[in-house]
C-alpha positions in Angstrom: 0.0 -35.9 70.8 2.0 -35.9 74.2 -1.6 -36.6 75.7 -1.2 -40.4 75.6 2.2 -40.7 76.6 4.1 -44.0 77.5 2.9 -44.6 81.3 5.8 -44.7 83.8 6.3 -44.6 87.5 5.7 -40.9 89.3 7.5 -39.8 92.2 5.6 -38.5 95.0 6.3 -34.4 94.7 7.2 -32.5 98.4 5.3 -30.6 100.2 6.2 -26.7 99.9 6.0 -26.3 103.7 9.2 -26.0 106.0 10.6 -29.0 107.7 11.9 -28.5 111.5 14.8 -31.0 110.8 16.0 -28.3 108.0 17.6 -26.2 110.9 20.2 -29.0 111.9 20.2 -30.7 108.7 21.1 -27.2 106.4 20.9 -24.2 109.3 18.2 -22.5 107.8 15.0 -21.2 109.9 11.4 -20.5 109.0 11.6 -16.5 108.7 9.2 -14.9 110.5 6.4 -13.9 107.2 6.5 -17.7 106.9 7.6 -17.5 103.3 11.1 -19.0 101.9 13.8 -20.1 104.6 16.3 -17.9 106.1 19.8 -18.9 106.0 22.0 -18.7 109.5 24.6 -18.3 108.0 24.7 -15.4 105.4 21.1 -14.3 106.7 20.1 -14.6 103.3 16.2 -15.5 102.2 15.9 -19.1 100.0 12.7 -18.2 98.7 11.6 -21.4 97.8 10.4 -24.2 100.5 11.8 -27.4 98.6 14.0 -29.3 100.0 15.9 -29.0 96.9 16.7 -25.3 96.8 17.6 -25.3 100.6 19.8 -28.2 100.0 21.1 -26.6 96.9 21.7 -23.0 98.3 23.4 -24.9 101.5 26.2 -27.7 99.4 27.0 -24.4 97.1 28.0 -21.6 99.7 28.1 -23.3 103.2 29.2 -27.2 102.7 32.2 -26.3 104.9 29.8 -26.5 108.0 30.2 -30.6 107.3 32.8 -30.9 109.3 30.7 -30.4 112.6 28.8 -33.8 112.3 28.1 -35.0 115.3 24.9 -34.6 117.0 26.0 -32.5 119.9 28.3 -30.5 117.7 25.4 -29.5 115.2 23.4 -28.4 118.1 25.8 -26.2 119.7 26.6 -24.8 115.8 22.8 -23.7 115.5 22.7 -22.2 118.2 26.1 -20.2 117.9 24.2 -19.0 114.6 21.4 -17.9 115.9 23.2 -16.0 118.0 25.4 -14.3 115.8 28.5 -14.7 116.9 29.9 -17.2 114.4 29.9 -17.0 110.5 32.0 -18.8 108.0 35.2 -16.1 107.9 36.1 -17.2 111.8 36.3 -20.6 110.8 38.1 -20.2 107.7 42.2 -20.1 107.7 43.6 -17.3 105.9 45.3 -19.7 103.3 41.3 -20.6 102.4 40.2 -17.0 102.9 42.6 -16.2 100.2 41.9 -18.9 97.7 38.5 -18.2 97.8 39.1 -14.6 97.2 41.2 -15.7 94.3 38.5 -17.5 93.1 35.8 -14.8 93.0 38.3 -12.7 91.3 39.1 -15.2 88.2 35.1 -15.5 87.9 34.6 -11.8 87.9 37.5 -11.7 85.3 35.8 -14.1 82.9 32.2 -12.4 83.4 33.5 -9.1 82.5 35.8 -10.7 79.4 39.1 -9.4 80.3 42.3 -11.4 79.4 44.0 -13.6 81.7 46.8 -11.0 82.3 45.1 -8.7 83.5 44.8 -10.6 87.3 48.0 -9.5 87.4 47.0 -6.0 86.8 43.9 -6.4 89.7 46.8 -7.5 92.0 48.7 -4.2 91.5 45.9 -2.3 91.9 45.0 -3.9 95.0 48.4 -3.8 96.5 48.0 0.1 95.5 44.5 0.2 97.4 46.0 -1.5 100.8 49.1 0.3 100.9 47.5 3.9 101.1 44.2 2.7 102.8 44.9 -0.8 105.2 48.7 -0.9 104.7 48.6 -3.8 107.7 46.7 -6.0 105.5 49.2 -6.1 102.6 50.4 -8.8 103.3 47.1 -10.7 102.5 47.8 -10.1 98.8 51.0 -12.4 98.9 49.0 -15.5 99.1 46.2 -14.6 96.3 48.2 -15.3 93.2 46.9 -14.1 89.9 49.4 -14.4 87.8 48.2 -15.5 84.1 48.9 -19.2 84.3 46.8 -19.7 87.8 43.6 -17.9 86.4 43.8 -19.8 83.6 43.4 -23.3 85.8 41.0 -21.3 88.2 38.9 -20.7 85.4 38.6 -24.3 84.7 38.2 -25.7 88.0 35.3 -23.2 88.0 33.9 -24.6 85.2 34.6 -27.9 85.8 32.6 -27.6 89.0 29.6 -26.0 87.2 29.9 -28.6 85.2 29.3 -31.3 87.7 26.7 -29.3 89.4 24.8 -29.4 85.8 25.3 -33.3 85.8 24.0 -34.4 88.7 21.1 -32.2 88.1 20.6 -33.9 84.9 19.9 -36.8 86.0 17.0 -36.2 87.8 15.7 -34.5 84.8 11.8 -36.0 83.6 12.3 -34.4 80.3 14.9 -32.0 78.4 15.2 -29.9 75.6 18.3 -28.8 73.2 19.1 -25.4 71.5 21.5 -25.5 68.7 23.5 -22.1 68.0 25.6 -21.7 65.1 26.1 -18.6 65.0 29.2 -17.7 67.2 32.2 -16.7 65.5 35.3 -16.7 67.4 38.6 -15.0 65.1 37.8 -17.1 61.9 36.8 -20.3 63.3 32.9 -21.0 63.8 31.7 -23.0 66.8 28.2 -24.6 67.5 27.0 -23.5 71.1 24.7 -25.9 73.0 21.8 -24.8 75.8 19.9 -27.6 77.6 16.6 -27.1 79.2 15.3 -29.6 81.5 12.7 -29.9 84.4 12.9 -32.6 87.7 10.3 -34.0 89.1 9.3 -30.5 91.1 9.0 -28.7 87.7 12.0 -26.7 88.4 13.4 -25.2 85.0 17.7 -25.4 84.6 18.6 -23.8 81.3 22.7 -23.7 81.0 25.2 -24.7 78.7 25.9 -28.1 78.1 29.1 -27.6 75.7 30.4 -26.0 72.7 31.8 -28.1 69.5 34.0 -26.3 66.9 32.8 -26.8 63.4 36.0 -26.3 61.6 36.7 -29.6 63.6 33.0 -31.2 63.3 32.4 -29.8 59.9 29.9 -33.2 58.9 26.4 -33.4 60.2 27.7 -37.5 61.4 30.7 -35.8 63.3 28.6 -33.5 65.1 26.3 -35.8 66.1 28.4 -37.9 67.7 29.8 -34.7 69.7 26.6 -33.9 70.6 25.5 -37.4 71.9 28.5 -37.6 73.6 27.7 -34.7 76.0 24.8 -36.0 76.8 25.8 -39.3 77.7 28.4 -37.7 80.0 25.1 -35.7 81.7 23.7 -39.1 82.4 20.9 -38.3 80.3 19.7 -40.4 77.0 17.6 -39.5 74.1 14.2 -41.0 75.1 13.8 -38.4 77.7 14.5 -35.4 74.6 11.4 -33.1 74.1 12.6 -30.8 72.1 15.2 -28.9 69.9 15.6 -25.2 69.1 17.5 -24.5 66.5 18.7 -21.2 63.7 17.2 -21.8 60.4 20.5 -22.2 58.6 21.0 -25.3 56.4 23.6 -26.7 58.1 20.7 -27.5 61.1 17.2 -27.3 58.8 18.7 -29.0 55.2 15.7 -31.2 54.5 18.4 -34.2 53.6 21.5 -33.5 55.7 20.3 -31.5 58.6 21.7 -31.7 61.8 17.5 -31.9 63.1 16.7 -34.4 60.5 19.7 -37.0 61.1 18.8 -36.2 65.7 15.1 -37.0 65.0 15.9 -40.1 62.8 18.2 -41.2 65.6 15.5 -40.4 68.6 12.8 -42.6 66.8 12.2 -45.4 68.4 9.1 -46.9 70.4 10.4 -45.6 73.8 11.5 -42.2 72.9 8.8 -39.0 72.5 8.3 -37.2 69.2 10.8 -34.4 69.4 9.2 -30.9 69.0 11.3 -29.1 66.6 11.2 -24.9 65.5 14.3 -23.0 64.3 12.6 -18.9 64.7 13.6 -18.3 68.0 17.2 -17.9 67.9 18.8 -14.9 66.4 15.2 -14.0 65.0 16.3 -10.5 63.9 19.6 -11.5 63.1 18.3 -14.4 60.3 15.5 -12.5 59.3 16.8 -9.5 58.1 18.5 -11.6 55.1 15.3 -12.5 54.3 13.8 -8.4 54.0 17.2 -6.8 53.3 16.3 -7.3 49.4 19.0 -4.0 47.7 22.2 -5.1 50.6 21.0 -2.3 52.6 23.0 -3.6 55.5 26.3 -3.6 53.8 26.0 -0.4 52.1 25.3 1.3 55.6 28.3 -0.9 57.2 30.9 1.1 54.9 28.8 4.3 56.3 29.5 3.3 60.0 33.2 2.3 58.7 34.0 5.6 57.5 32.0 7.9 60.2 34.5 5.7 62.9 37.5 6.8 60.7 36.6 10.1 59.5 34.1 11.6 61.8 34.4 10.0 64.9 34.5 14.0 66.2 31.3 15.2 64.6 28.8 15.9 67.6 26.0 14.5 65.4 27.4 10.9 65.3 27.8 10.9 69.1 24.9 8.8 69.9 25.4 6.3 67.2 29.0 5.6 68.0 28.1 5.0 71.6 25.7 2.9 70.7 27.9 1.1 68.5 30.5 0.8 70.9 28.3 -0.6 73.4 27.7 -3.5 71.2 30.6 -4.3 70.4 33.3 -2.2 71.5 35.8 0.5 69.6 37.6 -1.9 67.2 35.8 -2.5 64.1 34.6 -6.0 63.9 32.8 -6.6 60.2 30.5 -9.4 61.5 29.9 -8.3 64.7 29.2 -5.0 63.1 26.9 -6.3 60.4 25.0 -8.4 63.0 25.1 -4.7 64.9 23.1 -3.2 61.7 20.6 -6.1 61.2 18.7 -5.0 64.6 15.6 -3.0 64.2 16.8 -0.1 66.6 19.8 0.2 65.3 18.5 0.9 61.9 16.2 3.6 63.2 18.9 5.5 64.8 20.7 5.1 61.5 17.7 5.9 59.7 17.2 8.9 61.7 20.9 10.5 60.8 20.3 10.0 57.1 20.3 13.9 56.0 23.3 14.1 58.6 25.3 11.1 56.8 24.5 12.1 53.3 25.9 15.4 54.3 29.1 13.7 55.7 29.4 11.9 52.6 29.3 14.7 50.6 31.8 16.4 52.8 34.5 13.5 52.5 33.7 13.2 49.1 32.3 9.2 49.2 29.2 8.1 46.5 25.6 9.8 48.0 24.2 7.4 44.8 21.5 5.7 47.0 20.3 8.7 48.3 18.7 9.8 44.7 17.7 6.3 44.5 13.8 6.2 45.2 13.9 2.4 45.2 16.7 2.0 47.3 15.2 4.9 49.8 11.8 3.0 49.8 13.6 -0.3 50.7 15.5 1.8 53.5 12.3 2.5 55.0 10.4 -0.8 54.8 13.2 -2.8 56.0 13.9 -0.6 59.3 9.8 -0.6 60.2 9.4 -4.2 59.3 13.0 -5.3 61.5 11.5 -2.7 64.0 8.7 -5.1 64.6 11.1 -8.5 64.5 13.0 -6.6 67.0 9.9 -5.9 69.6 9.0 -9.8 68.9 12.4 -10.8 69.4 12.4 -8.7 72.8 9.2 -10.4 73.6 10.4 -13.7 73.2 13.6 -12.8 75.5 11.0 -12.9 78.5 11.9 -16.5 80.2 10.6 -18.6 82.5 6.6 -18.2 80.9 6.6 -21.5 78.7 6.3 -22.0 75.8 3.3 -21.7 75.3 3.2 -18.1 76.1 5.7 -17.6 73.7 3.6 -19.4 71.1 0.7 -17.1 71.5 3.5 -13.8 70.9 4.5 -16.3 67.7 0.5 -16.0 66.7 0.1 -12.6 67.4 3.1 -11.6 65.0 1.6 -13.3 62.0 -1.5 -11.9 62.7 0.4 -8.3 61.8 1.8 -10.0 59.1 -1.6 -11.0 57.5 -2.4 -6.7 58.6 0.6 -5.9 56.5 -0.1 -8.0 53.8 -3.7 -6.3 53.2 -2.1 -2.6 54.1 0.5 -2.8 51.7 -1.8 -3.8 48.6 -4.1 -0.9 49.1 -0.9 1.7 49.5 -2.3 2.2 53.5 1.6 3.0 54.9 -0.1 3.6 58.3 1.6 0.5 60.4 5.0 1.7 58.2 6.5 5.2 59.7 9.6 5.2 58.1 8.6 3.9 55.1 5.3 6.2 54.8 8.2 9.1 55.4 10.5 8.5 52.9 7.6 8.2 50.4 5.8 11.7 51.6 9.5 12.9 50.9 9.6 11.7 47.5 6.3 12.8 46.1 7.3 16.3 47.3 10.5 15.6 45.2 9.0 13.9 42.3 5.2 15.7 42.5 4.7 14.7 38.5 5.3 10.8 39.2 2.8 8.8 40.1 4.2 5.8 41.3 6.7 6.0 44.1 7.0 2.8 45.2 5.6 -1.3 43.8 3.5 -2.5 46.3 4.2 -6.3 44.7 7.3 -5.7 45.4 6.8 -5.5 49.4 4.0 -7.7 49.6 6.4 -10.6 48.2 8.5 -9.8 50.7 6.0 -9.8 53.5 4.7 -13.3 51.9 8.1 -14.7 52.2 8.2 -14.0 56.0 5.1 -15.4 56.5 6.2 -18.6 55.2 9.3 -18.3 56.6 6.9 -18.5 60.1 5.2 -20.9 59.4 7.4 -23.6 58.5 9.8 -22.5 61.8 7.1 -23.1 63.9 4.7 -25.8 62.4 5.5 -28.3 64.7 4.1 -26.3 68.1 0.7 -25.9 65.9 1.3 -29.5 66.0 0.8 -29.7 69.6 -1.4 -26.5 70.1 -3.7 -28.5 72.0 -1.2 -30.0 74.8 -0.3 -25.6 74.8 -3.5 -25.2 75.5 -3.7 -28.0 78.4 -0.8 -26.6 80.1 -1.6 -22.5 79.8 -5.2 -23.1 80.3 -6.4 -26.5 82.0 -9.8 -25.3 83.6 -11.0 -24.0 80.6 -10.0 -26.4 78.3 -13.1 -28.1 77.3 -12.7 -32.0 78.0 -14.1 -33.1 74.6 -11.5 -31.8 72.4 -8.8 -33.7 74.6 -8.1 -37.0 73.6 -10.2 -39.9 75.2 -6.9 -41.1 77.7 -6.6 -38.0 79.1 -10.5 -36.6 79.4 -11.2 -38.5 82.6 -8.1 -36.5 84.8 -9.0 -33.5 83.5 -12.9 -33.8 84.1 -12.0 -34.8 87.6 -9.3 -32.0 87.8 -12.0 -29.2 86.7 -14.0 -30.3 88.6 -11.8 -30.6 92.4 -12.6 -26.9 93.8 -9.1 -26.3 96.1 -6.6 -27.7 93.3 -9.2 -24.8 91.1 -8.4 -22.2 94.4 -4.2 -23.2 93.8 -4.3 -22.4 89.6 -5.9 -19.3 90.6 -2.9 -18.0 93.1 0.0 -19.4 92.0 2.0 -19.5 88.8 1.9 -21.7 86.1 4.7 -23.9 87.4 4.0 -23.5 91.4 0.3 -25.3 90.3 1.9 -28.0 88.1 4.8 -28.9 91.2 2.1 -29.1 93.4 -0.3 -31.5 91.3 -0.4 -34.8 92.4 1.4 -37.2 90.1 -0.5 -40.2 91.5 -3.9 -38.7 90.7 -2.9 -36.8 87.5 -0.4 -38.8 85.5 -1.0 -37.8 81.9 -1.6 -34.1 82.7 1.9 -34.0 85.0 3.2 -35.7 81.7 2.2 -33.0 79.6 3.6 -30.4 82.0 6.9 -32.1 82.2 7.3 -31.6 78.2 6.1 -28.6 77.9 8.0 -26.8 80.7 11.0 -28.3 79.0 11.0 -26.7 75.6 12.3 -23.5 75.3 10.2 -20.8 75.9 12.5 -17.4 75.5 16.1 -17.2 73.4 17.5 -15.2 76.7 20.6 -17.7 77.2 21.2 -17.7 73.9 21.3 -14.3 73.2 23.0 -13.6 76.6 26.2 -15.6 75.3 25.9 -13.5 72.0 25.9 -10.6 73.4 29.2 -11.7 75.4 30.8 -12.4 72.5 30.2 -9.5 70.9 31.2 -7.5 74.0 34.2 -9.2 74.3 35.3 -10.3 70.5 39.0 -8.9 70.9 39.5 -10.8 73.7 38.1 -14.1 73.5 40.1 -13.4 70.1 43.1 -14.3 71.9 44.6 -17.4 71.6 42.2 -19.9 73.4 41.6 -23.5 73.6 38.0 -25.0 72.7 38.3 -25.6 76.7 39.3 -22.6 77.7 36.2 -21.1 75.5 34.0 -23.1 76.8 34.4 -22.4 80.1 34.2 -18.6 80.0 30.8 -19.0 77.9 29.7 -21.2 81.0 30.3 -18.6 83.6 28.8 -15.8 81.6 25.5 -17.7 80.8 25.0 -19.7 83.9 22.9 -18.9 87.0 24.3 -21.6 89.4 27.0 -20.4 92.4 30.0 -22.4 91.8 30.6 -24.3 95.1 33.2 -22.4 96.8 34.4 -25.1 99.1 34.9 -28.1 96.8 37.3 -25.6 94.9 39.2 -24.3 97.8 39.4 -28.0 98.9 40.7 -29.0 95.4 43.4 -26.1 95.7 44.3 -27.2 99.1 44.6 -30.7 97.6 46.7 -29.4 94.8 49.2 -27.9 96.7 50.0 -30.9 99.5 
């Protein structure tokens, strides 16, 4: 399918070799393994050789060096670097030393999720710290200001800056991707988080947030369209270069009628744009799933458990581990969502499942129903839904592994309904082998019950199984749709030239057959080969990689901003605008460095 794609014009991709006019140009220097380039400046090792990176790594921590731009001036810079005895804290005054300082310490705020009063409380402590330790530097601390008000604009001048650094990478993008996320729940209003994953012409991978929208705002599929195409206009990027989209499998993004993916794919057809790639299993796998299995309300039978053992036994040694673990998640106040989407992940309920004696007993002792526990269909449920979410969770953590493409993560995809098809067979002829806690709550109950002879249906399961495997198939049937193109990409030496289509079976006859480009697959990765294939020679193929690297290959960002907002529920709780929101989902999902001297010159601006 993306074999025969609309020809356009390739740019030439660098060479990954050093460049002598790099020293001047971004005051780096070929280390001496000959690998990366080594920064003069904080000594630290850019491991890649484009020209890209360098650049990138030098306008992010060291654009301040700009001001020496004469010839003569650069010269005499290098070589004060390469001596050592200049860095960037000489050259900074101590109104800039402090505002960057102020900076780092907003960011590391908003990372960890405290609340924007609590800079004030850093100060103190600080001041505390100098007085006893460096009382001559006390004075420092009267120019970093903390107060609630100023980390509240830090935090979006940070974010405005990430931001722009996401834009103008954007543009350079040769194809992009889209995950949909509605599953965050701030306080009682719901909010729709967007990723984007795109690829430049070097096959470098940016996944980051591109914005949030608030539903109770956008509640019609129309409205957030329009949000959505409005972010990406502002990213410089248009709909024909869309690959893919990733989204949950809830209605409001699958409805076969009024879908968000049905109403974006009606609006990406057109001759110039790419058939967009669409499969809704790989966010929140465990999370959606479990609605699917959890056939008695398992889930919310065990939440009122948890409720009660975090009111009424939170001193019992045997619930020790499980409240730690709870509060982990999601912290010592009692959240219901967050701590039903707590329960609905496979190694949570196998810690739960393993204190069952231990919280029937607890029951008992606080005098709360122990009905389910003489329940043989509600203890044979128990079982099968922690083994069967025990396996979701391993695929989910397999899927979590980024930066392996997506067709790697289509083979993990395969391999798990492969199991299924297992369970299927295992099931019908009573074999509880590949199902632990299952097979032990039944051994238990014909001990209990020796005189009946049927413990458990195995119809019962097997539907249950069956639905899954539908549910996987119809998440993912449009990458069986391009399993070939997978195949290309993962595999193009072996991939036999007559099962390609005819456009694309004279490049890769003549690229199985050119030994050194045969010598490069074999050393380097996946995405190192495809940077390094000429576009001029290998037009379709480079194509193909473009897309594929694009779509989303793991659910790590996603689940990284879940797990923020789990951690930090109370406090992003607070009263927040949709701005403020978005910007402390950006700093705790993003990879970039926010470029420290733009923001300490917009400070310095800000205070003429």
């Amino acid at each position: 399918m993306w074999m025969t794609p609309k020809r356009s014009k390739m740019d030439v991709d660098e060479a990954l070799v050093f460049r002598p006019e790099w020293t001047q140009r971004y005051l780096v220097v070929e280390p001496p393994e000959g690998d990366g380039a080594l920064c003069l400046v904080c000594r630290r090792l850019v491991a890649s050789t484009r020209e890209r990176d360098v650049r990138r790594h030098y306008e992010a921590e060291h654009e301040y060096y700009e001001r020496y731009v004469a010839e003569g001036d650069r010269a005499a810079l290098v070589e004060r670097l390469r001596q050592g005895d200049m860095s960037l804290s000489t050259l900074l005054t101590p109104e800039e030393k402090a505002a960057r300082a102020g900076l780092g310490l907003c960011r590391l705020l908003a990372l960890k999720g405290r609340g924007w009063a609590e800079g004030d409380f850093v100060h103190q402590c600080m001041e505390i710290l100098l007085k006893e330790v460096l009382p001559e530097h006390v004075g420092v601390l009267q120019r970093i200001n903390l107060s609630p008000e100023i980390t509240r604009q830090r935090i979006l001048s940070i974010d405005s800056n990430l931001r722009c650094q996401l834009f103008n990478r954007a543009r350079q993008f040769k194809a992009y991707s889209l995950a949909l996320d509605d599953q965050a729940f701030v306080a009682y209003e719901n909010y729709l988080l967007v990723f984007i994953r795109g690829v430049g012409h070097d096959l470098e991978v940016q996944e980051d947030l591109l914005t949030i929208i608030n539903l109770t705002h956008h509640f019609s599929v129309g409205a957030l369209m329009s949000a959505i195409l409005e972010s990406l206009q502002r990213a410089g990027l248009s709909l024909q270069r869309m690959v893919g989209l990733t989204t949950t499998h809830t209605l409001r993004m699958i409805g076969e009628n009024s879908g968000l993916v049905s109403y974006m794919r009606e609006k990406a057809v057109s001759p110039n744009c790419w058939n967009v790639i669409h499969y809704s299993g790989f966010l929140h796998l465990e999370l959606l799933s479990s609605y699917d299995i959890d056939i008695n309300q398992i889930v919310n039978t065990i939440s009122e458990w948890i409720v009660l053992i975090k009111t009424r036994g939170v001193r019992r040694p045997e619930f020790q581990s499980l409240l730690t673990e709870s509060e982990s998640e999601h912290g010592e106040r009692i959240n219901g969502r967050c701590l039903n989407n707590w329960l609905r992940r496979g190694k949570s309920l196998k810690l739960i499942f393993s204190l069952r004696k231990e919280i029937e007993a607890f029951l008992v002792s606080v005098g709360a129903t122990t009905v389910h526990f003489t329940d043989k269909q509600w203890l044979c449920d128990f079982g099968f839904l922690v083994d069967v979410m025990n396996y979701l969770q391993e695929l989910s953590e397999e899927l979590q592994t980024s930066k392996v493409f997506a067709a790697s993560a289509f083979d993990h995809i395969c391999t798990f309904e492969s199991k299924l098809n297992l369970f299927q067979r295992h099931i019908e002829e009573k074999n509880l082998t590949d199902f632990p806690a299952f097979k032990e709550v039944v051994d238990e109950l014909k001990q209990q019950y020796k005189e009946d002879q049927k413990i458990f249906d195995p119809d019962r399961y097997q539907m249950v199984i069956s639905r899954l495997q539908k549910d996987f198939e119809r998440h993912f049937k449009d990458l069986r749709f391009i399993k070939k193109d997978l195949e290309l990409f993962s595999n193009p030496f072996n991939f036999k030239p007559e099962y390609a289509p005819i456009s694309v079976r004279v490049e890769l006859t003549k690229l199985q057959a050119n030994t050194s480009l045969w010598n490069e697959y074999r050393v380097k990765t996946l995405g190192q080969f495809y940077a390094g294939l000429p576009a001029e020679s290998y037009p379709i193929i480079k194509g193909v990689a473009y897309k594929v690297a694009s779509l989303f290959d793991s659910n790590q960002i996603c689940e990284k901003a879940f797990s923020y907002l789990t951690r930090n529920q109370h406090t992003l709780s607070q009263p927040l605008t949709d701005e403020h929101l978005q910007a402390l989902f950006r700093v705790a999902t993003t990879e970039m460095v926010p470029s420290w001297d733009d923001l300490v010159r917009g400070i310095n601006e800000a205070n003429l």
